[in-house]
C-alpha positions in Angstrom: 37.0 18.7 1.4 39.5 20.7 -1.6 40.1 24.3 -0.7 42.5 26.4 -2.4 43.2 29.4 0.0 44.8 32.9 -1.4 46.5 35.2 0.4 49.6 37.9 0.0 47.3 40.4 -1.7 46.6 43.9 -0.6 47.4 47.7 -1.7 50.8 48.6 -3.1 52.1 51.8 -4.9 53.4 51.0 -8.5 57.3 49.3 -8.8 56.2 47.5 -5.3 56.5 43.7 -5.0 54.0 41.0 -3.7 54.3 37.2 -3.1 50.7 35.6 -3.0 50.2 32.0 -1.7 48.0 29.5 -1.7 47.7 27.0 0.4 46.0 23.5 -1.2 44.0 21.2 1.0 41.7 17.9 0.0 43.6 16.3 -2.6 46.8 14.8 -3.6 48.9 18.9 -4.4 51.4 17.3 -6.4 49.5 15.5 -8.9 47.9 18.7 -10.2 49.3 21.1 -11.8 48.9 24.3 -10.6 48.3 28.0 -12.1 47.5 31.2 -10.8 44.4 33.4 -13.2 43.7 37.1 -12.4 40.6 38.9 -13.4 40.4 42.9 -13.9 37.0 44.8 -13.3 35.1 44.6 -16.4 37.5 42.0 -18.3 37.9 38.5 -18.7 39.9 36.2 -16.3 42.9 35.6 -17.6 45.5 33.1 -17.0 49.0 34.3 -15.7 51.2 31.2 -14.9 51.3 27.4 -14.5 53.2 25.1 -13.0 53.6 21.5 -13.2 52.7 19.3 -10.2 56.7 18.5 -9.6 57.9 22.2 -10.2 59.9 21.0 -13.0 58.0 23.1 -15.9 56.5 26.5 -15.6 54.4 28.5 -18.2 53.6 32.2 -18.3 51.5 34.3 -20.8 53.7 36.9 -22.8 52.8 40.1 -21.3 53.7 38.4 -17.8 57.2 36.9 -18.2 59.2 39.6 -17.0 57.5 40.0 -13.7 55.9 37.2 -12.3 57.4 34.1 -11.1 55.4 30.9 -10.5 57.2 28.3 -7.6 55.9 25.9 -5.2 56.3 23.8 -2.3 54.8 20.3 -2.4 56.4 19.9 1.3 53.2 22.4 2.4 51.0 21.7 -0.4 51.2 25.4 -1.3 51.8 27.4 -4.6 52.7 30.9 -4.8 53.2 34.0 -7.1 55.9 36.3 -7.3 54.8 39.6 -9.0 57.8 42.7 -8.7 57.7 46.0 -10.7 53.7 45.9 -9.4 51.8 48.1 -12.2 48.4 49.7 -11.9 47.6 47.4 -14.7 48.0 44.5 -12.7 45.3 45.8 -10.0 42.7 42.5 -10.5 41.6 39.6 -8.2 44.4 36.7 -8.6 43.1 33.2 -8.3 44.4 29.8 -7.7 43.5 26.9 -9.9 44.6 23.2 -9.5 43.6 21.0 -12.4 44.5 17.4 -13.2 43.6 16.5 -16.6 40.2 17.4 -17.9 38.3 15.5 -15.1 39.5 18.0 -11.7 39.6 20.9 -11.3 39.0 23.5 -8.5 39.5 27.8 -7.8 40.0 29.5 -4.8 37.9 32.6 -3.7 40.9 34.8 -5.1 43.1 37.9 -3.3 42.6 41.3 -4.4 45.5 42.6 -5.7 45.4 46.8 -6.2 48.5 48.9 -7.0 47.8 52.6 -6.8 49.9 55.8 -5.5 
């Protein structure tokens, strides 16, 4: 059975820092290539970062290089998400993905993330 678990989230005031995890279950972790989304209230999810199923390559959209840092650890079959300088902009639901290909793919429930004062 896959499960992608989140965790790490919570409440911070803005310039705070969070790690978020997820732990990977079900299938072979370091074939896929791994990427954390987040989704805002009332906007589309979007994708923050990827990683590739060795660690060797990350991506990360434009507005999100500065701040976030993708890393993993196939030892424990879990990725995580670095996030510092924490903005109320960045308050949203973060979710794990796994993909391999186009054939598998599979999300986690997501861990809310909200920065506020």
């Amino acid at each position: 059975q896959v499960q992608l678990v989140e965790s790490g989230g919570g409440l911070v005031q803005p310039g705070g820092s969070l790690l978020l995890s997820c732990a990977a279950s079900g299938f072979r972790f370091s074939n896929y290539a791994m990427s954390w989304y987040r989704q805002a209230p009332a906007k589309e999810r979007e994708l923050v970062a990827t990683i590739t199923g060795n660690g060797g390559s990350t991506k990360y959209a434009n507005s999100m290089k500065d701040r976030f840092t993708i890393s993993r650890d196939n030892a424990v079959n879990t990725v995580f998400l670095q996030i510092k300088g924490l903005q109320v902009e960045d308050t949203a639901v973060y979710y794990c993905n796994a993909r391999l290909g186009r054939t598998f793919e599979y999300w986690g429930q997501g861990t809310q993330v909200t920065v506020s004062s």
